[in-house]
C-alpha positions as CSV (number, residue, x, y, z in Angstrom):
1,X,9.1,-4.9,-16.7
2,X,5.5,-6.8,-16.2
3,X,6.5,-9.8,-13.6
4,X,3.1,-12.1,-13.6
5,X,2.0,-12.5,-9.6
6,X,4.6,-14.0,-7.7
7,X,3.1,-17.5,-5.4
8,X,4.9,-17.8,-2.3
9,X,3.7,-21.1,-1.8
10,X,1.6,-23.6,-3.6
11,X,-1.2,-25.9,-1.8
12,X,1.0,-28.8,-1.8
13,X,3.9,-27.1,0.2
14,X,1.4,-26.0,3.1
15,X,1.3,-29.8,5.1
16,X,5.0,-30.2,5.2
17,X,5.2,-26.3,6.5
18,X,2.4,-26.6,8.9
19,X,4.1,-30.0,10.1
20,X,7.1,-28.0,10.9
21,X,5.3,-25.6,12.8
22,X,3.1,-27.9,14.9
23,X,6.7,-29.1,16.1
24,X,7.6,-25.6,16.9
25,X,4.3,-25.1,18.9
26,X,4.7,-28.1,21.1
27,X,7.9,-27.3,21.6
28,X,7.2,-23.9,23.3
29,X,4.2,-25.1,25.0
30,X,1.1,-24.5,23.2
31,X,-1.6,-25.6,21.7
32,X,-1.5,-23.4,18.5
33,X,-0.2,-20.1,16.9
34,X,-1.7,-17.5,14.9
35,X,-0.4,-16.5,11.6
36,X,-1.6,-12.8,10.2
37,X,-1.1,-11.2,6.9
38,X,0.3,-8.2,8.9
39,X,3.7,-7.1,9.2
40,X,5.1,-5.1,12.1
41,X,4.3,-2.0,9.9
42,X,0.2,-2.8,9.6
43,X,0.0,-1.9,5.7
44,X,-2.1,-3.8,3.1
45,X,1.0,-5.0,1.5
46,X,3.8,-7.1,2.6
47,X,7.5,-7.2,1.5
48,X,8.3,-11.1,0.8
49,X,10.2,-11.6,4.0
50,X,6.6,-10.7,6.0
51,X,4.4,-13.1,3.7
52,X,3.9,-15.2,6.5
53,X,0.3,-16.2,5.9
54,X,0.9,-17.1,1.8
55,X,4.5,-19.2,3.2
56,X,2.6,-21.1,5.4
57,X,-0.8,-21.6,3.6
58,X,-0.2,-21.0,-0.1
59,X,-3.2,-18.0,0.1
60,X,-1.8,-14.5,-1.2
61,X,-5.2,-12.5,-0.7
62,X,-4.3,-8.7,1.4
63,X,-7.0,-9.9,3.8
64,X,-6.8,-12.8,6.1
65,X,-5.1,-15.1,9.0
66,X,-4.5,-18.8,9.3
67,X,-4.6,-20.1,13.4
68,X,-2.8,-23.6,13.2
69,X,-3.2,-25.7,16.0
70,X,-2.1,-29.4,17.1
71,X,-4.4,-31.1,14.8
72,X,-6.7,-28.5,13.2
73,X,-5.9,-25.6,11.1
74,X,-7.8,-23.0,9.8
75,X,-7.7,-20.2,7.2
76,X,-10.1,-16.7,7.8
77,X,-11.2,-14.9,4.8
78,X,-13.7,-12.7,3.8
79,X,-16.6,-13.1,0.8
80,X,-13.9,-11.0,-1.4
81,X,-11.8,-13.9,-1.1
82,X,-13.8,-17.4,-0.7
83,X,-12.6,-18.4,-4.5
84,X,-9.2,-17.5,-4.1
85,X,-8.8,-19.2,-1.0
86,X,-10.1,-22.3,-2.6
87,X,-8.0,-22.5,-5.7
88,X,-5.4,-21.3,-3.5
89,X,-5.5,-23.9,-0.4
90,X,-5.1,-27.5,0.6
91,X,-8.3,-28.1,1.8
92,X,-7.2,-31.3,3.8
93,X,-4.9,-29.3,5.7
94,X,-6.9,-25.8,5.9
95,X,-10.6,-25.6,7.0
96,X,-11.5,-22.2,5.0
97,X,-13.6,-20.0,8.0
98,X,-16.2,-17.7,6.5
99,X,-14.3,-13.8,8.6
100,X,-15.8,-11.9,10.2
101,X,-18.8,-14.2,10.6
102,X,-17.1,-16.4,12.4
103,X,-15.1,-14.4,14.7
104,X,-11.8,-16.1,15.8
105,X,-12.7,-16.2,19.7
106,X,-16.0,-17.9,18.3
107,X,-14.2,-20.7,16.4
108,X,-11.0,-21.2,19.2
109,X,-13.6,-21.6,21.7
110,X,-15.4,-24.7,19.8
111,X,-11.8,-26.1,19.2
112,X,-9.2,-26.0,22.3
113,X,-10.7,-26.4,25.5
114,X,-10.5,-24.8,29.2
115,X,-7.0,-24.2,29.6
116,X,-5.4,-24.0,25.9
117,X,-2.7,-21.8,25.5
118,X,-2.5,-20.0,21.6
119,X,0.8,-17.9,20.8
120,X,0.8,-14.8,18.9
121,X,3.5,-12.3,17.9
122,X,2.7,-9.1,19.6
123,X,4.5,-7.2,16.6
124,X,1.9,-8.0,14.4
125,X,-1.0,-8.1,16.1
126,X,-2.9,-3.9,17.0
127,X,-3.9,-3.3,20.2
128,X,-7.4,-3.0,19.3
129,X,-7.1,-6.6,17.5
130,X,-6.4,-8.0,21.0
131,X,-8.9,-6.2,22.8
132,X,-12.0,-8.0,20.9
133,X,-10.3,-11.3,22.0
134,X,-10.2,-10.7,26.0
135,X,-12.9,-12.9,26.4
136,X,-12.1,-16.6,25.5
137,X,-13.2,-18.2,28.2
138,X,-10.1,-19.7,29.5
139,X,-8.1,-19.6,26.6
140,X,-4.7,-17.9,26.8
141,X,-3.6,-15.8,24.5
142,X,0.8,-16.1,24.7
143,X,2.7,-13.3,23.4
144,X,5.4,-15.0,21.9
145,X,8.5,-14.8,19.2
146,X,6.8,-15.7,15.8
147,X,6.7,-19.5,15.1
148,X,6.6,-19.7,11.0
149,X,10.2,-17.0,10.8
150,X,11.6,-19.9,13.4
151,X,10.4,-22.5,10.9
152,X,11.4,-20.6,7.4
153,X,14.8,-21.7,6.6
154,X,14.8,-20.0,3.4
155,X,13.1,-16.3,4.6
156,X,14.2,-13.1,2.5
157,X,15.7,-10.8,3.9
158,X,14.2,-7.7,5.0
159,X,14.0,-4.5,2.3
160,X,16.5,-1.6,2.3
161,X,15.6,0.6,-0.3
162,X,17.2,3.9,-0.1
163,X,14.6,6.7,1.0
164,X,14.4,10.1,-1.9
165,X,13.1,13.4,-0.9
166,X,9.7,14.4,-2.7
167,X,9.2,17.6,-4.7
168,X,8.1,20.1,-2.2
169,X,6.2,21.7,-5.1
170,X,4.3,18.8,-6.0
171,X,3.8,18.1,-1.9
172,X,2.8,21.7,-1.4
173,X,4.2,22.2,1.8
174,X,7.3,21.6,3.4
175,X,7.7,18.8,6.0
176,X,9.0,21.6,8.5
177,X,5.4,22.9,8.2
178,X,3.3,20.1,8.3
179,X,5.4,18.9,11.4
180,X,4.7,21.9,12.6
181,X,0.8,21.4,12.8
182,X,0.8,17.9,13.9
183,X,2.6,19.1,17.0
184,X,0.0,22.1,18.0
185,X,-2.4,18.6,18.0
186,X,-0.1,16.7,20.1
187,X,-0.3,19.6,22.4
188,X,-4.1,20.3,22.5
189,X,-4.4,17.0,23.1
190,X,-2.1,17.0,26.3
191,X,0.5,14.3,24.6
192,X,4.1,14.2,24.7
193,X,4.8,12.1,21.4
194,X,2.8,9.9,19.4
195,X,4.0,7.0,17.9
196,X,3.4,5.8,14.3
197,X,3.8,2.5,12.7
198,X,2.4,4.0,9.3
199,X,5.2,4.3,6.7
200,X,2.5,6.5,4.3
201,X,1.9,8.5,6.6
202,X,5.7,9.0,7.5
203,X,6.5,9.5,3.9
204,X,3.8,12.0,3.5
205,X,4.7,14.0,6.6
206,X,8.5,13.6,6.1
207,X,7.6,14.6,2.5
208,X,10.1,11.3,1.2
209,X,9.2,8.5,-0.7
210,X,11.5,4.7,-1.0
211,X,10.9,1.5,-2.3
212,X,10.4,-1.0,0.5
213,X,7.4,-2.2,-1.0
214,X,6.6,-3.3,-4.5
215,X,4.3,-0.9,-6.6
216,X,4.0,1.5,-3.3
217,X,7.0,3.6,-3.2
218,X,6.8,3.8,1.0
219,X,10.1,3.4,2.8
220,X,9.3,0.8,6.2
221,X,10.2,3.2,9.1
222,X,8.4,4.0,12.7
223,X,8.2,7.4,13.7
224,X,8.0,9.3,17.0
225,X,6.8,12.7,16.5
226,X,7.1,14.9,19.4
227,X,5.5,18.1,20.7
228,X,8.3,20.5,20.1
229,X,7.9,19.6,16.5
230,X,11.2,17.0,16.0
231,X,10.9,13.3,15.1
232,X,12.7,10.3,15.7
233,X,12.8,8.1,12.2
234,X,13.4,4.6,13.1
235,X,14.9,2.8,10.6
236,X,18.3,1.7,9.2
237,X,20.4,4.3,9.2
238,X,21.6,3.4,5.3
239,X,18.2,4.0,4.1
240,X,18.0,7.4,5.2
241,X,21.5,8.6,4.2
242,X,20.3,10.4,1.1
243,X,18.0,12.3,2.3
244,X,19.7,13.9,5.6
245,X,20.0,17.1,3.3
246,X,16.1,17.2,3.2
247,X,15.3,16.5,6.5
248,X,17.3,18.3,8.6
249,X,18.6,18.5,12.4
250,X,15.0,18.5,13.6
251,X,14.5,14.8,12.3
252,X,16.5,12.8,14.0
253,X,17.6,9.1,12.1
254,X,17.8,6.0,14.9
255,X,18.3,2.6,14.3
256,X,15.5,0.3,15.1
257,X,17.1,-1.3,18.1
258,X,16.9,2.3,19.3
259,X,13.1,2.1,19.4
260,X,11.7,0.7,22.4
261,X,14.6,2.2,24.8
262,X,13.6,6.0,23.2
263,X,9.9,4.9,24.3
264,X,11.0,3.6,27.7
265,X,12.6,6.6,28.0
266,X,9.9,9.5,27.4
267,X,8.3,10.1,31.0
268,X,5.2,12.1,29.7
269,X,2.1,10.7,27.7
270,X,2.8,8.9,24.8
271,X,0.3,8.5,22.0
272,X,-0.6,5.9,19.5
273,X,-3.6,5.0,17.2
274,X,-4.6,1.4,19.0
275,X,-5.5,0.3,15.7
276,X,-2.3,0.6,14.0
277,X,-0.4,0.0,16.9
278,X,1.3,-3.4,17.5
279,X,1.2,-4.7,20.9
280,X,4.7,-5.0,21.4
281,X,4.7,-1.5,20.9
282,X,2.1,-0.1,23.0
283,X,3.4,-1.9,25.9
284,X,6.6,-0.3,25.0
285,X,5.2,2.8,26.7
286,X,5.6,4.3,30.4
287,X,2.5,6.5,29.9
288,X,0.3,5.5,26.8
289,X,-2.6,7.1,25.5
290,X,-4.3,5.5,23.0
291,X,-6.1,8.7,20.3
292,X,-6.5,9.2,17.4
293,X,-4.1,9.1,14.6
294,X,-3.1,13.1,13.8
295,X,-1.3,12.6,10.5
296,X,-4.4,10.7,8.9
297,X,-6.9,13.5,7.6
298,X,-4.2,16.2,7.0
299,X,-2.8,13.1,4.9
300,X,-6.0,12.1,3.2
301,X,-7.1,15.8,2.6
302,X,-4.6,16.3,-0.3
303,X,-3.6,20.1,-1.1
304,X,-4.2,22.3,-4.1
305,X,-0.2,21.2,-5.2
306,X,-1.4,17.5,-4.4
307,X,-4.9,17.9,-6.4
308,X,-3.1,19.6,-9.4
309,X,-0.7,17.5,-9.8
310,X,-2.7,14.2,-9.3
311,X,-4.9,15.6,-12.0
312,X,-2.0,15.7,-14.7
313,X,-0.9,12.1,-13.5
314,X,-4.6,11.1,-14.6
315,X,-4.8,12.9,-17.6
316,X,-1.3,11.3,-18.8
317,X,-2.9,8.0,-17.6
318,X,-5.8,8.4,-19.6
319,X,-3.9,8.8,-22.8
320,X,-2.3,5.5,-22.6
321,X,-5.4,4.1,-21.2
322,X,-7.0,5.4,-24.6
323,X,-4.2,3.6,-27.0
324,X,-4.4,0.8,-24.7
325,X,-7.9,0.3,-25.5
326,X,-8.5,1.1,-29.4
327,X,-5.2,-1.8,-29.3
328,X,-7.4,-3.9,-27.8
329,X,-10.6,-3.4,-29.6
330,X,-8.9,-3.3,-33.1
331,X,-5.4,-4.5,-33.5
332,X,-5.3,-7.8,-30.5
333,X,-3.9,-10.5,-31.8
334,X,-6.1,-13.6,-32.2
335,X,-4.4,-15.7,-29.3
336,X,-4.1,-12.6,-27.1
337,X,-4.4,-14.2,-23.2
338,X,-5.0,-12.2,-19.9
339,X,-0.9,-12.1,-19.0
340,X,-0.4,-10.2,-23.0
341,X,-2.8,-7.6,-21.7
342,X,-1.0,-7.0,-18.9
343,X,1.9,-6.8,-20.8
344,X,0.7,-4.6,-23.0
345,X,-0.9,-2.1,-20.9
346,X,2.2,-1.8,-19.0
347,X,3.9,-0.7,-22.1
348,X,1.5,1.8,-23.0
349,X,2.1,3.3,-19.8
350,X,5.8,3.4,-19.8
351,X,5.6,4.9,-23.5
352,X,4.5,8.0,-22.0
353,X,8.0,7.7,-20.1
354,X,7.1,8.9,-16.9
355,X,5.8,5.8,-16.0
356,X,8.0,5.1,-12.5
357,X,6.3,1.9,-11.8
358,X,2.5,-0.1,-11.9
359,X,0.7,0.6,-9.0
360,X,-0.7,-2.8,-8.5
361,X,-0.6,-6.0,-10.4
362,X,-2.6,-5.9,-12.9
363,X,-6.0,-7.6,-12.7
364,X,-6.6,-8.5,-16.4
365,X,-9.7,-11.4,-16.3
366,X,-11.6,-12.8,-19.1
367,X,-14.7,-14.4,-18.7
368,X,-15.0,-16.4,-15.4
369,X,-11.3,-14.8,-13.9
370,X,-13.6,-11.4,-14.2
371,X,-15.5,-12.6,-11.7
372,X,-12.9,-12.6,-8.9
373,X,-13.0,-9.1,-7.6
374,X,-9.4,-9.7,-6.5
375,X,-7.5,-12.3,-9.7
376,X,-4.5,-11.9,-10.6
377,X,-2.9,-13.3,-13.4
378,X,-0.1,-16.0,-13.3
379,X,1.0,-18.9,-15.5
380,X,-1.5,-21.7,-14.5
381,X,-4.5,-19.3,-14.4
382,X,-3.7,-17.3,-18.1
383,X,-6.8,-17.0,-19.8
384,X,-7.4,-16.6,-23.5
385,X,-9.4,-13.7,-24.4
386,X,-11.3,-15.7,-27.4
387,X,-14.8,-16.8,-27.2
388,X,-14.9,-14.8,-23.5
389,X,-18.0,-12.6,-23.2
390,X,-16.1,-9.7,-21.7
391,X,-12.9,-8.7,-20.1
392,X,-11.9,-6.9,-16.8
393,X,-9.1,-4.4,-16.6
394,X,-8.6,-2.7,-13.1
395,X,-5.1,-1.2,-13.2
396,X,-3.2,1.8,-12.3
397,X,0.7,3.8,-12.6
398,X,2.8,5.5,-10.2
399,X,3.8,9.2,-11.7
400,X,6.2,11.3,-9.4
401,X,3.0,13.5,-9.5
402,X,0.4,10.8,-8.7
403,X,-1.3,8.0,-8.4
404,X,-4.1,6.4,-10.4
405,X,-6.4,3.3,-10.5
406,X,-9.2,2.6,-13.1
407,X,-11.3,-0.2,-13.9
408,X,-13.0,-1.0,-17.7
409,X,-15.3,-4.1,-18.8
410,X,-15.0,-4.3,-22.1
411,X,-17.0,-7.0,-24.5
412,X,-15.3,-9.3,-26.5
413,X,-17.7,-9.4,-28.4
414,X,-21.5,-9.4,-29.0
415,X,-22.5,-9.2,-25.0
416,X,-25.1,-11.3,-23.8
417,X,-27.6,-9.5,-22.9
418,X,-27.3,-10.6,-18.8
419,X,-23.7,-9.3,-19.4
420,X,-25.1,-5.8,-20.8
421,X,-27.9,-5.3,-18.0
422,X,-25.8,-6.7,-15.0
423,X,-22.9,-3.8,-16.9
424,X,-25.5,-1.1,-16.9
425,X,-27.3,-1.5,-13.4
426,X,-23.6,-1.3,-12.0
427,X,-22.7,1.8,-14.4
428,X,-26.4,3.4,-12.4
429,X,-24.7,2.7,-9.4
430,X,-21.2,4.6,-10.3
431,X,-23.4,7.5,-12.0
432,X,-25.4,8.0,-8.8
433,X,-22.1,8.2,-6.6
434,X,-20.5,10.6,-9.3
435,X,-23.5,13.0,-9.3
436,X,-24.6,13.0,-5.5
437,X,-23.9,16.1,-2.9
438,X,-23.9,15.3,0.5
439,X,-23.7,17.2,4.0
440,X,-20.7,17.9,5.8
441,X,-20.6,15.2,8.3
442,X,-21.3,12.4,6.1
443,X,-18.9,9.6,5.8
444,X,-18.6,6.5,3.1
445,X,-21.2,4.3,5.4
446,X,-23.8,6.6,4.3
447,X,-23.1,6.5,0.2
448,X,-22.2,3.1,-0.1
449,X,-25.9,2.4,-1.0
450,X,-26.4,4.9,-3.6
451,X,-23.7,2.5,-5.7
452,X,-25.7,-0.2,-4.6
453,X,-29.1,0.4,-5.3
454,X,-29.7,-0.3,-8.6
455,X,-28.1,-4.2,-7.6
456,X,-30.6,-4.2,-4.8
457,X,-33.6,-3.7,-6.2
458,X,-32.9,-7.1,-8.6
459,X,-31.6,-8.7,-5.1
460,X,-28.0,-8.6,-6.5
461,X,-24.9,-7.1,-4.5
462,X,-21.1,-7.3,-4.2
463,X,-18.9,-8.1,-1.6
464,X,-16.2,-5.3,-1.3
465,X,-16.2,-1.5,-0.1
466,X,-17.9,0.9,-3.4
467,X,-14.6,2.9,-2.9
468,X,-11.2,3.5,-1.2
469,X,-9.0,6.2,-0.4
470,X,-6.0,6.8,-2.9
471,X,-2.4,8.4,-2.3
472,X,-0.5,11.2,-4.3
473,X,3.0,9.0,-5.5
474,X,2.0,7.0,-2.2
475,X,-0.2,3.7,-1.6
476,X,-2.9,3.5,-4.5
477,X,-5.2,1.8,-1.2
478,X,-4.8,4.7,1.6
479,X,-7.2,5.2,4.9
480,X,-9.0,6.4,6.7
481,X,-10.9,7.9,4.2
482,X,-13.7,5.0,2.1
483,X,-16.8,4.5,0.8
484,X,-18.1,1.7,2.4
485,X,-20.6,0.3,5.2
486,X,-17.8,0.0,7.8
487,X,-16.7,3.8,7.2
488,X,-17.6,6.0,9.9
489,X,-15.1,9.1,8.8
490,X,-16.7,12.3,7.6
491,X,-15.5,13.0,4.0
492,X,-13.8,16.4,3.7
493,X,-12.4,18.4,1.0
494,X,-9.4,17.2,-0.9
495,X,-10.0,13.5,0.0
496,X,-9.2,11.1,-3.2
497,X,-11.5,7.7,-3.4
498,X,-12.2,5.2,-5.8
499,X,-15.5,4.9,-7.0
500,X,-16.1,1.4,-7.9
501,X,-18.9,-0.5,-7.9
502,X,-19.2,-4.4,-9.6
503,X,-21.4,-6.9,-10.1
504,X,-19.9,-10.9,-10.0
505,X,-21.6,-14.3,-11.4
506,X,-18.8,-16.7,-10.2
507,X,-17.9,-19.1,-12.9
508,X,-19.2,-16.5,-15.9
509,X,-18.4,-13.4,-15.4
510,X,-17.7,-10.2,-13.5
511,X,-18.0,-6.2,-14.3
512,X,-16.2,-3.2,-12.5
513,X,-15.9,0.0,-13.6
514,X,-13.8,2.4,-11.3
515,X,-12.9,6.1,-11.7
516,X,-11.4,8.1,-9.1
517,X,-13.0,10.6,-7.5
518,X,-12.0,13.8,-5.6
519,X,-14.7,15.9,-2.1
520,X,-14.8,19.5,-3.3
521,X,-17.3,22.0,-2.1
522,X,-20.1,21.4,-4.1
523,X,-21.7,24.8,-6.1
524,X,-24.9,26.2,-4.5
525,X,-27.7,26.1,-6.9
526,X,-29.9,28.8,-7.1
527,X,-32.5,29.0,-4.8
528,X,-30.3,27.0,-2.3
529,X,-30.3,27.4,1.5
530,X,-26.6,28.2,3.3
531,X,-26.0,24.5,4.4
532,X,-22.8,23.8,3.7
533,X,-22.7,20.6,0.8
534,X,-19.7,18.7,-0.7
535,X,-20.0,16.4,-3.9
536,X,-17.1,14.8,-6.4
537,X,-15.2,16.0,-9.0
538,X,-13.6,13.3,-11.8
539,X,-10.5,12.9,-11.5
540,X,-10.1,9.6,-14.3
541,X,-11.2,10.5,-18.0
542,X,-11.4,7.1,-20.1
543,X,-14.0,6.2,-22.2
544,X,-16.9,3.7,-20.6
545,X,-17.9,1.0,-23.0
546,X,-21.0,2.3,-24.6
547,X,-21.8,-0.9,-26.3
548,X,-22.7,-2.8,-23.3
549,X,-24.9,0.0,-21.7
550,X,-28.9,-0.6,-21.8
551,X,-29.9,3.0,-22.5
552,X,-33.4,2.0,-22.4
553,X,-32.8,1.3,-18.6
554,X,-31.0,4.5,-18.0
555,X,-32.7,7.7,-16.9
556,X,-32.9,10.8,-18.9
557,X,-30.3,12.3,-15.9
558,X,-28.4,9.1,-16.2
559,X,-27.9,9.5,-19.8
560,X,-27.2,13.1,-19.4
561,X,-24.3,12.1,-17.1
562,X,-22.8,10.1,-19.6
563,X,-23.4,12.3,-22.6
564,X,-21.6,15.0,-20.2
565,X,-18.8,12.6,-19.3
566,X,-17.9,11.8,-22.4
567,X,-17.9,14.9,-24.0
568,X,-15.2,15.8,-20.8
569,X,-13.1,13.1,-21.8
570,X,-13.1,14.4,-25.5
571,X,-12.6,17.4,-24.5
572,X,-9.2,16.8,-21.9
573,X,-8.2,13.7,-23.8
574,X,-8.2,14.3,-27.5
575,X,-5.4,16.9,-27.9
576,X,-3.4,14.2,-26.5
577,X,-3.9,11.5,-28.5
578,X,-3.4,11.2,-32.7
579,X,-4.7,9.1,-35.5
580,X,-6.5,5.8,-35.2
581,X,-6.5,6.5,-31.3
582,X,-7.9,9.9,-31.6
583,X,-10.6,8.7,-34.2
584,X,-11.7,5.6,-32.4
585,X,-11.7,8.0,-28.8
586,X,-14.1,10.0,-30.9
587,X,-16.6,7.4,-31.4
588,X,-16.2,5.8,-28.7
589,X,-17.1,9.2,-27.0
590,X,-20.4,10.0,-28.9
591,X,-23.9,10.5,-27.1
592,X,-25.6,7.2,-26.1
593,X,-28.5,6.1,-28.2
594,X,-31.8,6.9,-26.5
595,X,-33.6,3.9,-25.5
């Protein structure tokens, strides 16, 4: 059922709230406390009982932390998020701070001096995190309990969702096996353990999935995996009941009280990714050793099972997004509004009736809502679609065989023509991602710009990452794996991204279009030398608009590219859709007109 995006708090419930905790802080003896968007766990998304930072300051963006202090507060967000924040905050209670360029040492320094003392709650803060704040010139920073669950009367209770064991043929290997090679790394690398906060990357190894987590069907847990192969889950023992069966006498089940006692308790070396690790944990440890996370390549390289599968899910995806999209070009109702497209393209998705669940809310934005990279539709902000230039889609599903996430820009009639050369200048920038083959060794930071380009050269740009990893049935955002300027991994085969570039005229409009993407060894071409090259192969076949491309701005290879793609999505989509659909995915599907 399509719930519209959920507010935790609204602007004018932040002063009372922060009130209540400035009591709290002067109570325990300092000058301020910091509130992240983390929970103990470190994922993008939060259950409702860890929505701290929206409680507190009304702001429901993944990215971002409030520090309130005595008689200041402020809110950190990024450029992704400078609107939302806006719309979203009291500005007499919250000064919005322009992260990272204003680093939050920079900004406590100019407002607590010598001496101040700022409480943090070392469960939700990494060790890394901490480490860029050792120098703040005599500002303490207090490892405390945390101040806003002290001061929320009415906090939800944590999530128990039972944990299910995951197909082992749509996994590809069993958990006994892949436990098996993370422990010949644990021992190369001279560790007893390793510790993870990461419930992906538990449910992956574990090969289980739950439903802790809206749209993400992770089950919270921590994890110590040892050397001789065995793992402690840490988690409520009720949640892992039903799948004892599946995970055997090797996986031990420990409630999480258990946790830092097992830790105290391991002599040897204990290892943990210090960016995923809380502090509370790390210091948890007799011998730690901060490495690198083991579980997160074999996790992101996905196997043949895992690519098969996946490439079903899409191709089931695609159908609906086909119906969903001649609906919407041909049959909308006149007073059709942003919340009846999400609506409806939920349904079209659960028609295929293997629809488990969305994978994100929806972002459906006409018109100026497009151009917030990160909108999501509720009541006050409903948008109807007539007299908007063009509308945004960027949605997904969760299949028990994978996971998908696409973006269209559709017109809504006769685009303007800024609207149709801002549309095809990004639509250069997906092409030359799609088409390029790289070295291994390269990582996102060096393909960002080919997305990027064709914005640069008319001085345009956007603010988020071109492209980020994607689970199998796991988190529809998954790491370490991007394409993006802060990406330093090497993209290897079997890795799944997004490939997403946009362009955004705040208060007008905004285009994305996003397919996902999968690093296969790329063919040698004749004549080739014997280095060894990777490209993409498509993973997401759905029609892109050809009615707001400039073709005259296109490249003959460009409009190759598209002639090509579209004759694929033919091709794999058309035995799968009948009647209206199948005759509108047929024009919609014709070569572009040469310009």
């Amino acid at each position: 059922m399509f719930q519209t995006f959920d507010v935790t708090a609204r602007p004018q419930d932040a002063p009372p709230r922060v009130a209540r905790l400035r009591e709290w802080v002067a109570a325990e003896g300092l000058d301020g406390f910091v509130v992240p968007r983390a929970d103990a766990y470190q994922g993008e998304y939060v259950a409702p009982s860890d929505a701290r930072l929206a409680w507190i300051s009304g702001f429901t963006g993944s990215a971002g932390f409030a520090v309130v202090l005595a008689e200041r507060a402020a809110l950190f967000v990024d450029g992704r998020y400078t609107v939302q924040a806006r719309a979203q905050t009291d500005a007499a209670t919250f000064e919005r701070v322009n992260w990272p360029a204003t680093p939050l040492a920079t900004w406590l320094r100019a407002a607590l001096p010598e001496g101040g003392r700022v409480g943090f709650d070392p469960w939700l803060h990494t060790v890394a995190e901490m480490e860029k704040l050792r120098d703040l010139d005599g500002i303490a920073l207090v490892p405390v309990a945390n101040g806003v669950d002290a001061v929320w009367e009415d906090r939800p209770a944590p999530p128990a969702g039972e944990m299910r064991p995951y197909p082992v043929e749509l996994a590809g290997r069993a958990h006994a096996e892949k436990r098996a090679q993370i422990a010949e790394v644990l021992k190369a690398k001279g560790v007893a353990a390793f510790v993870t906060t990461q419930p992906d990357a538990i449910c992956w190894l574990l090969n289980i999935r739950g439903s802790d987590i809206e749209r993400t069907p992770i089950a919270q847990a921590f994890a110590v995996l040892h050397a001789d192969a065995t793992v402690d889950l840490i988690c409520d023992p009720a949640k892992a009941a039903p799948v004892a069966d599946h995970l055997g006498p090797e996986v031990r089940v420990s409630a999480p009280d258990t946790l830092t006692g097992l830790l105290e308790g391991i002599a040897d070396a204990v290892g943990y990714d210090a960016h995923a690790c809380p502090v509370a944990l790390a210091e948890a440890l007799s011998d730690g050793r901060a490495m690198e996370d083991p579980l997160a390549i074999p996790k992101a390289r996905k196997s043949a099972a895992e690519i098969a599968a996946t490439t079903e899910a899409h191709l089931r995806d695609g159908a609906a997004m086909v119906r969903f999209l001649r609906w919407l070009d041909q049959d909308r109702p006149g007073d059709l509004t942003e919340i009846g497209v999400a609506r409806a393209l939920e349904g079209f998705r659960r028609d295929t009736n293997q629809l488990l669940e969305i994978s994100f809310e929806t972002i459906a934005g006409a018109g100026p809502n497009a151009a917030l990279p990160h909108y999501r539709v509720n009541v006050e902000t409903d948008r109807p679609l007539a007299g908007e230039p063009v509308l945004l889609v960027d949605s997904g599903g969760q299949y028990l065989d994978g996971t998908t996430d696409i973006t269209r820009t559709v017109p809504l009639g006769p685009p303007p023509d800024e609207v149709s050369h801002a549309f095809t200048r990004v639509l250069q920038g997906m092409i030359a991602v799609s088409r390029t083959r790289f070295p291994k060794g390269v990582s996102g930071c060096h393909l960002d710009a080919l997305a990027r380009a064709p914005l640069w050269a008319e001085h345009k740009d956007y603010d988020h990452g071109t492209g980020h990893g994607v689970g199998v049935y796991l988190g529809v955002h998954e790491g370490p794996q991007r394409i993006s300027r802060a990406s330093k991994v090497p993209l290897e085969q079997g890795m799944i991204l997004s490939n997403e570039p946009g362009y955004y005229r705040e208060g007008a409009f905004g285009i994305r279009i996003e397919n996902l993407i999968v690093v296969q060894e790329a063919e040698r071409p004749e004549g080739g030398d014997d280095r060894e090259m990777l490209g993409f192969e498509t993973l997401t076949w759905v029609p892109i608009d050809r009615r707001l491309i400039r073709t005259e701005l296109l490249s003959p290879d460009e409009r190759a590219w598209i002639d090509a793609y579209h004759a694929g999505v033919a091709e794999r989509i058309g035995p799968r859709v009948e009647g209206a659909d199948r005759d509108w995915l047929i024009r919609m599907t014709a070569p572009v007109e040469r310009g």
